[in-house]
N, C-alpha and C positions, 0 to 999 in steps of 0.2 A: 504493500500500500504506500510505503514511505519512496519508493521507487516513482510509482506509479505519478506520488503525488508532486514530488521531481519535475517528471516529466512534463507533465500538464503546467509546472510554472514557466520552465524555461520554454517552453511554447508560445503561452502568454506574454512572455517577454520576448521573444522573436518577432512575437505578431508587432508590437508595441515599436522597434527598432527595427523593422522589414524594411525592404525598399519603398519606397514613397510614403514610410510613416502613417501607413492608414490609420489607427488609431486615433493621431492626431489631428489628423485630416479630415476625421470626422467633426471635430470638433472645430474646428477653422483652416480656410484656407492661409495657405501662405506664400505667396509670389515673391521671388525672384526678381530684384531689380538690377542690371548690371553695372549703375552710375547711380550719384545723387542726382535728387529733382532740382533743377537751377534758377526754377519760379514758378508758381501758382497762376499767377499772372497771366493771362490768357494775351496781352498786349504785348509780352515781355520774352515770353520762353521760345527758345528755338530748339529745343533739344526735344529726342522723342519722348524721354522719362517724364517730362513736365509734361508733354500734350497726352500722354496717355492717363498719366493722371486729372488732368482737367477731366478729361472726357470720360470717366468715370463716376464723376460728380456734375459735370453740367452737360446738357442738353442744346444742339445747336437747332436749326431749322429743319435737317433731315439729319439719319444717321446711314451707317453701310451694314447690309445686312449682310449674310455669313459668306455670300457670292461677291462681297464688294462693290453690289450695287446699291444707290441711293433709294432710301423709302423714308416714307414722313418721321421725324421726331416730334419738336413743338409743331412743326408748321403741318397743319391735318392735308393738306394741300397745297397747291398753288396754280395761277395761272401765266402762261408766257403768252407775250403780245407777238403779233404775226410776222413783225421782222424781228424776233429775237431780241429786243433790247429789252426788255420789262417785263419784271419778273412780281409778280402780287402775290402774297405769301397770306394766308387765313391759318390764323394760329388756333391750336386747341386750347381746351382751358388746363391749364398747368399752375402749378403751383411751384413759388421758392420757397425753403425750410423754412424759410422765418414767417411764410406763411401769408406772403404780398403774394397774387397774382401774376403770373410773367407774360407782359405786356409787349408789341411793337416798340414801344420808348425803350427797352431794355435793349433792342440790338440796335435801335438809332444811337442811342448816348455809346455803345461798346464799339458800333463802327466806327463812328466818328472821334473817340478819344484814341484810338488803335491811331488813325491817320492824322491828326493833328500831333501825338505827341513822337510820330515819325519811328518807332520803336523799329526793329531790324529785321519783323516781318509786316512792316505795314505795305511792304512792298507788292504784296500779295493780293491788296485791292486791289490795284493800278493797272495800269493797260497792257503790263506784259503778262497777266494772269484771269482776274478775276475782268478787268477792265469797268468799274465802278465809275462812273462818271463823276468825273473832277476829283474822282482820288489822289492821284497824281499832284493836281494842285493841292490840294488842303496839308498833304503829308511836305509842299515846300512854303504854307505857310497861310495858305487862301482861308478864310472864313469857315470852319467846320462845317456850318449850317447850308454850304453851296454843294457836300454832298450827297450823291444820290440816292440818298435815304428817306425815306419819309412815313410816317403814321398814321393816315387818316382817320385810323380810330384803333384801339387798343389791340384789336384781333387783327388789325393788316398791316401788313408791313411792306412796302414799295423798294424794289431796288432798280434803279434806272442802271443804262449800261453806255457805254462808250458803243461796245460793239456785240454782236454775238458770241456768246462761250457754250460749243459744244457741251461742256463737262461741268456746269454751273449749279446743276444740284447736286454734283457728288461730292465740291468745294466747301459746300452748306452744312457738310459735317467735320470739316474741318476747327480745330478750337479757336482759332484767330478768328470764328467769323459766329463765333458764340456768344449768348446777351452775357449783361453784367447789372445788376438793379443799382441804380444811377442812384436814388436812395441810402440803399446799405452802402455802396461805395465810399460817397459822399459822408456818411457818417462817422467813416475812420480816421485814423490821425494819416497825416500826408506821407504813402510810400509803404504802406501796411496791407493793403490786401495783399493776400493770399500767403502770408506769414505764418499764421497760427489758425484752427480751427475755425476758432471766434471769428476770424476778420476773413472768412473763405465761406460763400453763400454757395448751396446748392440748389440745382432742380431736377440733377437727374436722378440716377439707380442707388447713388451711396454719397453720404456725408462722411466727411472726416471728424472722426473723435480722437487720434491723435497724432499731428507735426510739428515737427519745428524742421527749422532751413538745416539741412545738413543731417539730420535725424538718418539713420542707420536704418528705424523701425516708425513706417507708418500705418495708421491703425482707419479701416472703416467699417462703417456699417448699412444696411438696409433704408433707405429714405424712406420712410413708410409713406410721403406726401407724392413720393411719384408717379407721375400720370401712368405709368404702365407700371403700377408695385406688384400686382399680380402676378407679373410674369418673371420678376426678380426671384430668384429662389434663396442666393445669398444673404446669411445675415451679416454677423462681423467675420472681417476676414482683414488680413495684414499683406504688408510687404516688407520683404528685408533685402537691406542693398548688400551685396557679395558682387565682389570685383573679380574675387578668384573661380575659374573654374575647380582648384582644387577645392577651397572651399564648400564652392556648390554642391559639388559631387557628398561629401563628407556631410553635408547637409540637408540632402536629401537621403542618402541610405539612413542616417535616424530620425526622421520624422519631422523635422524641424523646420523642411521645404516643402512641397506639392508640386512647385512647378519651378522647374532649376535650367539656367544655360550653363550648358557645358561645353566644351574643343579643346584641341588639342589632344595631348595624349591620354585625358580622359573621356574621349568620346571612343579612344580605340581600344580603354580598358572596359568600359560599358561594354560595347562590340560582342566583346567574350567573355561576359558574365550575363548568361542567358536567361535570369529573372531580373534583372536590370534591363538588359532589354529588350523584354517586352512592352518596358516604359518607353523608352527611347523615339522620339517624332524628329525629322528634319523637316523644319519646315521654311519653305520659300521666303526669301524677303525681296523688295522690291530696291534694297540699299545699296546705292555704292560706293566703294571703296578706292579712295583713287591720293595720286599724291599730290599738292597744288601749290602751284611755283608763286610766289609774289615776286613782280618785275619792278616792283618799287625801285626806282635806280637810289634813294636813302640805305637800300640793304647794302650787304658787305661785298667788298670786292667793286664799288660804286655801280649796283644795278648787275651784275656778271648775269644773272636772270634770265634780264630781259632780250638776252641772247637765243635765241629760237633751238642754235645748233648744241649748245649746249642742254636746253630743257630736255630734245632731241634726245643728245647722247645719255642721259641719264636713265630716262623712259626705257628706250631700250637694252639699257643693261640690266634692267629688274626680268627676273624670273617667277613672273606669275604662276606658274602651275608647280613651284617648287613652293613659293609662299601658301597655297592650298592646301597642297599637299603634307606639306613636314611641319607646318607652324598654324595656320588655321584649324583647319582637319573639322569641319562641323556640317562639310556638302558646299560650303563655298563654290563658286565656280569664277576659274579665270576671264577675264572679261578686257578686249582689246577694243572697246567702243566705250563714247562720253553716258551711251544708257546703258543701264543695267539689264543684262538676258532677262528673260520669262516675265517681262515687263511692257504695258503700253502696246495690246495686241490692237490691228487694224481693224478697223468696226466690218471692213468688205470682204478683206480677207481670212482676217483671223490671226495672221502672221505677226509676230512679236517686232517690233521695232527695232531690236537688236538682235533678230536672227542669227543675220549674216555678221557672223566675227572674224571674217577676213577681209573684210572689203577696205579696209585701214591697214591692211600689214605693212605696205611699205611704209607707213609712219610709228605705227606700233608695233611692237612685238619683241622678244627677246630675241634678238641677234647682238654676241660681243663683240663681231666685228665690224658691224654698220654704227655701234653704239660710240665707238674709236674712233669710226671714222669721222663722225659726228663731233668729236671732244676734240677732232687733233682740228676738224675745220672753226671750232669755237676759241682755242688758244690764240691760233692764226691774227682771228678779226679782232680776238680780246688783246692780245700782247701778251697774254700769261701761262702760263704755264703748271699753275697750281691754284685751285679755288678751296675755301673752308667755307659751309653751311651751316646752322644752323636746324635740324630739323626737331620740330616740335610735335607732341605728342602730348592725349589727356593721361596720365599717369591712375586714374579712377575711372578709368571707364572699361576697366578687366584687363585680365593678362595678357588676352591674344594681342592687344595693339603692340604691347612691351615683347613682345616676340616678332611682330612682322617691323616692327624699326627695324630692331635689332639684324633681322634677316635685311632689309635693306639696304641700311648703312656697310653688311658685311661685303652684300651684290657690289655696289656699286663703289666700294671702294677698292675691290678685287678685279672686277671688269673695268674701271675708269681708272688708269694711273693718273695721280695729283689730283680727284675729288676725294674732300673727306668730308663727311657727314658727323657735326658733333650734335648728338643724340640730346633733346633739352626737357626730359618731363615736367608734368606739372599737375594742377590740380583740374578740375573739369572747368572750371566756371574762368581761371584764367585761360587755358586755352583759347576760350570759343571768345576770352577779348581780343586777344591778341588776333586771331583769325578778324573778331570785326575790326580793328583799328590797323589794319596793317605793320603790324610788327613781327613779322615773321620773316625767312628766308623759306622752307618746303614744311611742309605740314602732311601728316597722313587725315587723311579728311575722310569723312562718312556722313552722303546726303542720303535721307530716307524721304522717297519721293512724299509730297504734299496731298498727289494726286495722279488718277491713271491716265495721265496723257506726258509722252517723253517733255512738252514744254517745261514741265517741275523742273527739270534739268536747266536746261539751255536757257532759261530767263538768268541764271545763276551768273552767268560770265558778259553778260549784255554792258557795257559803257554804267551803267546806272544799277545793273547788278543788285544783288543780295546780300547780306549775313555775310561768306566769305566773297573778300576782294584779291583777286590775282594782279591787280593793278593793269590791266591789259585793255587796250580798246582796237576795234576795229568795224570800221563804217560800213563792209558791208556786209560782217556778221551780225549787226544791229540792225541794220534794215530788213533782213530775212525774220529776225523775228519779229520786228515792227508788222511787216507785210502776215505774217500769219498770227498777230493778234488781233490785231486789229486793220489792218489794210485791206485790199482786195484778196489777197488771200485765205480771209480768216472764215470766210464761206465756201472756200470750194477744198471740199474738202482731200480731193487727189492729190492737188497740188499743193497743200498744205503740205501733206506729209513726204510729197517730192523734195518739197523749197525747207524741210527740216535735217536731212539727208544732206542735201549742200552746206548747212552751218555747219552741222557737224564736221563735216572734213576740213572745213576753214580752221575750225578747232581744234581738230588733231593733227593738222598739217602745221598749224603752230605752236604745239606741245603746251597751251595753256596748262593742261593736266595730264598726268600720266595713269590711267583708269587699272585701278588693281583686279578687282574680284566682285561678282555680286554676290550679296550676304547671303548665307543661308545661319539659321540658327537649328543647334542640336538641343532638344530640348525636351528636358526628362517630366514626365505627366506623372502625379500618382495613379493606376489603374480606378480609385472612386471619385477621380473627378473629369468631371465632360463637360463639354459646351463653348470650349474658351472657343473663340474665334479671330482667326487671324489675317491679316491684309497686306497685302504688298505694299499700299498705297495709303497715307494718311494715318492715322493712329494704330498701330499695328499688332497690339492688342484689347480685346473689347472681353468683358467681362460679365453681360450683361443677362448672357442665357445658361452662365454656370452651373452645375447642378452637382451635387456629393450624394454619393449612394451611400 
């Protein structure tokens, strides 16, 4: 019996320390976050960690259902006018937690504070994307009230347009374009939303009970005021930020995770341990991975950058399918175009926008000896014969990035005699300054599309540009997207995607970027939870149909 009764414990305790911690699982979820959150702020944040968390808690005009198409959130509808410029939104009756009504004034006062106080994605109204009329102006200083927002009464809400945007409700769930109660805002000290609980207003699936800026561990729960609480299954559930995939790993085999990113070499020791993975999902992302030169001729070596032959030589000395392989390892794939593979399919075709990963080779790809010939032609025009970089890195945003520098700095200083890459980490939030203000020399950089059309990209490097600056311009890479936002091209829609194909090569024909890998994430599930849903495109986890058996 004392045998017996043994047995039955350390069972019990197996159960309780299994893989995915079902036990604990039961009892609350706990997600995996790979970076701190950088703002609440729905005006402010450019990182995915913050828009995934916004969108957890608030509710824009539409949301993306498990296919990554748009369907209604607040707004039960809408109507577009016949040439596409105007868009009337009839909103349902919803509720913020503090229990005001969420009105039309709520996304008038959130658009237009977004574009007056010019934050690093108000770019995103403007005519290279959303094309919002007179966004453009108001973000360089025009009268807020000129733009094309308006109210006519509490349940509608008006967007006027520059020009037609094919993908304009899928935009609608993005969090830059989400209300904010102009009231509760207003009520706080200057500079405090989205800080702590108290000063962060919900109206969607889950409130926050407990953050602070940097918090390690954030805590939510069930909005019982949600227009769709019904179909919330979730109550309290957490996140815990782990940089390490060791970590992770060690985290979820005792119960302490549910939903964990893992790579590298613990994606290959999961592999062959076969009740691990059965957890195991790779799943798609729409992000890419690429390195991005600043031509600021301020940087060192006076500008050596803005030298084409040398960005050139650099680009192709990296060995993408080695960085994959020996140092990513999560399903990654190598990727020699400015869009990321399995991303941005043709509405006629079906065919991914980045298909074809050869149609660039003669500008991209690992070749050491084209990559030489490239450096000895960059010496030549420079006079020198030895360059030092600068490459910066978030040092908190998980191991793998601290491994594909590391691999690059080794590439490139093995294949490129006299480049040396001195390696600069740091923390997430100085990073992605130094990326807005230009103080960089190469940066390993990761855009996680906004949205499913390749434009997410290619608005990024326009003269006027986004978030990061390459310090690069060129007139008539700018007018190709001109012409397909908003010009004659931005209705037809063959040639749009013909006249996108041409920037692109202008772009990698002048090595703005050296495009590494599109993301994939390895990502360990407890077997009693389902539902998550995942997008290539805009918030790229949603949390809202989870369910725990």
């Amino acid at each position: 019996m004392k045998k017996i009764f043994m047995l039955l414990m350390i069972c019990a305790l197996l159960m309780m320390t299994g893989c995915g911690g079902d036990s604990n699982s039961e009892k609350k979820l706990s997600v995996m976050l790979e970076s701190n959150i950088v703002s609440l702020d729905s005006g402010k944040c450019t990182d995915s960690a913050s828009f995934e968390m916004i969108a957890n808690c608030i509710d824009g005009l539409m949301q993306l259902d498990a296919n990554g198409k748009p369907i209604p959130a607040i707004a039960e509808s809408f109507d577009v006018s016949e040439d596409g410029k105007t868009y009337t939104f009839h909103l349902r009756d919803a509720k913020w937690a503090n229990g005001d009504p969420v009105t039309a004034d709520d996304f008038v006062f959130a658009w237009r504070r977004h574009c007056q106080k010019a934050e690093e994605y108000a770019y995103i109204m403007g005519n290279t994307v959303a094309c919002v009329k007179n966004a453009d102006a108001v973000t360089k200083g025009a009268d807020p009230k000129t733009l094309g927002v308006s109210a006519p009464d509490a349940k509608t809400f008006v967007v006027e347009l520059d020009a037609p945007v094919p993908f304009f409700p899928a935009l609608m769930s993005f969090p830059t374009f989400y209300p904010i109660n102009e009231k509760f805002y207003n009520s706080l000290a200057e500079g405090s939303y989205g800080t702590t609980p108290e000063t962060f207003l919900s109206n969607g699936a889950f409130v926050l009970t407990e953050y602070l800026p940097g918090a390690a561990n954030i805590q939510l729960k069930k909005n019982a005021d949600y227009w769709n609480a019904d179909k919330v299954s979730l109550s309290d559930w957490q996140y815990q930020v782990v940089s390490s995939s060791d970590n992770a790993l060690t985290a979820f085999k005792n119960g302490t995770l549910n939903v964990a990113v893992i790579s590298g070499s613990q994606v290959e020791h999961v592999a062959k341990d076969a009740d691990l993975a059965k957890n195991l999902q790779s799943v798609p992302s729409g992000a890419l991975s690429y390195v991005s030169f600043n031509q600021d001729p301020k940087n060192h070596h006076a500008g050596a950058l803005a030298n084409v032959n040398l960005r050139l030589a650099i680009s192709n000395a990296v060995d993408r399918e080695s960085l994959t392989e020996n140092y990513v390892m999560n399903g990654s794939t190598p990727t020699y175009t400015a869009i990321p593979i399995h991303f941005a399919p043709n509405a006629k075709t079906g065919k991914f926008f980045a298909e074809d990963q050869k149609q660039f080779a003669d500008v991209v790809s690992f070749d050491v000896t084209k990559a030489q010939e490239y450096l000895a032609k960059a010496k030549e025009e420079l006079g020198k014969d030895s360059f030092e970089f600068d490459l910066i890195y978030a040092n908190d945003s998980g191991n793998t990035v601290v491994k594909v520098v590391q691999a690059i700095k080794s590439q490139v200083e093995e294949n490129l005699p006299g480049v040396v890459l001195k390696l600069q980490p740091m923390p997430k939030a100085e990073y992605l300054d130094k990326l807005t203000t230009n103080s960089y020399d190469i940066a390993v950089a990761n855009w996680v599309p906004d949205y499913d059309d390749p434009m997410t990209f290619f608005t990024l490097w326009t003269t006027s540009g986004c978030e990061i600056s390459e310090h690069w311009s060129n007139a008539d890479y700018d007018k190709i997207i001109t012409d397909c936002s908003t010009g004659d091209l931005a209705a037809d829609y063959d040639a749009r995607w013909q006249a996108m194909y041409d920037a692109e090569k202008i772009l990698l024909e002048n090595a703005v970027i050296a495009p590494l890998y599109t993301n994939a994430n390895a990502v360990l599930i407890s077997p009693n939870v389902s539902g998550i849903e995942f997008h290539v495109a805009g918030v790229g986890r949603v949390f809202k149909s989870v369910t725990l058996k």
